[in-house]
C-alpha positions, -999 to +999 in steps of 0.1 A: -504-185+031-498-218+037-511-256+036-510-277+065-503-314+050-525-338+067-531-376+063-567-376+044-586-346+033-616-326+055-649-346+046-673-323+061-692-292+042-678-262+043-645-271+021-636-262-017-611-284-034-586-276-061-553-293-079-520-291-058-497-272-085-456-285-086-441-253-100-428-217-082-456-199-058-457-164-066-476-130-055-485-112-085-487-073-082-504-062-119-515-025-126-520-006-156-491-013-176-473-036-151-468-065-139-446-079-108-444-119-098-424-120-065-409-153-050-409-169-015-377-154-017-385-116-027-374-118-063-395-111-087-397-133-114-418-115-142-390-101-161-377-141-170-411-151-184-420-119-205-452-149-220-472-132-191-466-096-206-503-094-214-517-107-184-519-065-174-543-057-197-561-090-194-574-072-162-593-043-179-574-013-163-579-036-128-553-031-100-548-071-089-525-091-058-532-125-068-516-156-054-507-185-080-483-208-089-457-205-124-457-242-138-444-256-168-470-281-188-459-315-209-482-322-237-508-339-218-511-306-196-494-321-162-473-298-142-435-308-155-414-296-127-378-305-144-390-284-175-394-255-154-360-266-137-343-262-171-364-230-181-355-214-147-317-221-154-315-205-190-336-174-181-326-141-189-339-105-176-335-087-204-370-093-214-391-062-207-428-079-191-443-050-201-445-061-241-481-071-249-476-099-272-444-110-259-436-152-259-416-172-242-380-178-259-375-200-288-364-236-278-381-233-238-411-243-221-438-224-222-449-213-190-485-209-172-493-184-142-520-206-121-540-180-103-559-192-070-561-163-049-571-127-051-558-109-018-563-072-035-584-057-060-581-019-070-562-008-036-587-023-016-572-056+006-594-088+006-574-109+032-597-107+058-626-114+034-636-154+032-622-173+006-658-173-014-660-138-013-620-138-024-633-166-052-663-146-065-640-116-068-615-140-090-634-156-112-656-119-122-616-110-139-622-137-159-586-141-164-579-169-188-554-166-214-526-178-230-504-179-203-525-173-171-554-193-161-577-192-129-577-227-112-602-248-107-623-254-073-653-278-062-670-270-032-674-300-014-661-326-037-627-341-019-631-377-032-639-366-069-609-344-067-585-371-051-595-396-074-591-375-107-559-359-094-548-393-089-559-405-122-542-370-139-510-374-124-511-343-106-493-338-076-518-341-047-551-316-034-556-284-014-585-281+003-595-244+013-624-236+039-650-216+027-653-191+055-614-189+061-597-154+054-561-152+039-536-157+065-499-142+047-466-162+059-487-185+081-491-222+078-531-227+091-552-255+089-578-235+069-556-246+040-548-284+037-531-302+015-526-342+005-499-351-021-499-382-047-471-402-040-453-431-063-436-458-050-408-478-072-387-508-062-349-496-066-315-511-055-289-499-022-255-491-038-244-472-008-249-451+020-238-424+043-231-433+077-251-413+108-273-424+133-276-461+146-250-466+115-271-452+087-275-414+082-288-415+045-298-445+017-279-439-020-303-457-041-303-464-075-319-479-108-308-506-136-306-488-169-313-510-203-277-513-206-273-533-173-253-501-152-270-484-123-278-448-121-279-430-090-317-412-081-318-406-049-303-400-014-331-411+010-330-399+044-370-397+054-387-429+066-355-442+081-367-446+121-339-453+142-347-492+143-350-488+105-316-477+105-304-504+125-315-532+103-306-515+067-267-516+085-276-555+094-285-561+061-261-541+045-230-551+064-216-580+047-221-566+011-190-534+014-172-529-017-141-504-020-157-488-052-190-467-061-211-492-083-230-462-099-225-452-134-213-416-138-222-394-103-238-397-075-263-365-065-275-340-091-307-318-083-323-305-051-326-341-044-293-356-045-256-353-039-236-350-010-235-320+011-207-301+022-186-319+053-210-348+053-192-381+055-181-400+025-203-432+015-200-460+021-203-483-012-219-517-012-228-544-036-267-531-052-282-567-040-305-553-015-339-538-032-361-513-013-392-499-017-392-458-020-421-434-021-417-405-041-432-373-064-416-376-088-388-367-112-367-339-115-331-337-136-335-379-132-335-377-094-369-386-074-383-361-057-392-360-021-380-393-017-390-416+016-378-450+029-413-474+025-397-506+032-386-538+021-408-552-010-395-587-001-377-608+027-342-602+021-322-637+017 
């Protein structure tokens, strides 16, 4: 099931409120002995993280389907999505999941299952029960352990959630209606959600021609040594008039060369993609104002156009 994303979260009674997790969703099958973590995509990523080997018995001989998230904490316990980046690109599968005391791999991220959801319980299916009954169910597994964890919820407390989130520097808030059953593949607005977002002043070294002139931003940031690093390739937030004013602006400042330091794209975030047209470089005088999530491999995530933090001159 999915959230619906919505300007500002449901005020009225009736709603639970928990942290928006930045890591990999993931159903988790777990029987006797077993344990299965599939993807969006249908893989199942259990065998690459054999630290949730003993979530299994952690059940008590249970037959579970719980819904969760796989994040990777920093040391002040905030989701670190480029962690799990790097964890996700040195995994291996020749870990069996089914060793009790197994850890993660020597040199890598530890790894935490966020459990939210429980959509099955000993062959019986729960998603037409209401998400209390589904939370009741949950939180009597008790499962909390060194690898797994059951989220936390608060009926009816959206601003004290959106404030601490914010102050936590979590990603954002889903808020769940009590009475709602579990819809599976579907986007509802039984499930909400409202993201954090950052916004940084950063410098136009380019961009890739499109629409009304100006397809996508290349944006970058001054490093301590004075050279600008590439972050981002910002395409949201750019309305058509937008578009037409960025060229205005942008216009007299062409150069024949890149002014970046080292490449331009890296991440889910960046780079060009294949057969788009080439950039076009310009001088980095113009500053802009970009909202983001953000960071992952040095590239902002999610990153929007949010204007012009000063009259150009």
């Amino acid at each position: 099931m999915l959230a619906v994303p919505v300007p500002a979260l449901p005020t009225e009674p009736g709603w639970t409120f928990e942290p928006k997790w930045d890591g990999y969703r993931g159903i988790g099958a777990l029987g006797p002995g077993a344990l299965q973590i599939t993807s969006r995509r249908g893989t199942d990523m259990a065998p690459w993280f054999p630290e949730l080997a003993g979530l299994p018995a952690a059940i008590g001989g249970h037959r579970a389907l719980l819904d969760g998230e796989l994040v990777a904490l920093d040391s002040a316990g905030r989701p670190d999505f480029a962690a799990l980046q790097q964890r996700m690109r040195g995994r291996q599968r020749t870990t069996s999941p089914t060793r009790r005391h197994a850890t993660h791999p020597a040199g890598t991220v530890p790894v935490v299952y966020v459990i939210f959801d429980l959509l099955g319980l000993d062959g019986r299916l729960l998603l037409e029960r209401p998400w209390v009954e589904r939370r009741a169910r949950l939180e009597a597994l008790e499962l909390a352990g060194p690898a797994w964890q059951t989220t936390p919820s608060f009926v009816d407390q959206g601003p004290l959630v959106w404030a601490a989130t914010d102050q936590q520097g979590l990603e954002g808030v889903v808020a769940k209606r009590l009475a709602g059953p579990y819809r599976p593949g579907r986007r509802h607005p039984d499930w909400q959600k409202r993201s954090h977002e950052q916004q940084g002043v950063f410098l136009v070294g380019g961009y890739v021609p499109g629409a009304a002139g100006m397809g996508r931003l290349l944006v970058g940031a001054r490093q301590p040594d004075g050279r600008l690093r590439h972050v981002a390739t910002v395409e949201a937030g750019l309305v058509p008039a937008t578009r037409r004013r960025l060229a205005g602006l942008l216009g007299g400042l062409h150069t024949g060369t890149s002014p970046f330091a080292g490449p331009v794209g890296g991440g889910r975030w960046g780079g060009r993609p294949a057969g788009a047209p080439r950039p076009v470089w310009v001088r980095p005088e113009l500053a802009v104002l970009i909202a983001y999530r953000g960071l992952e491999g040095g590239q902002l995530r999610h990153a929007r156009y949010a204007g012009l933090p000063t009259a150009p001159r």
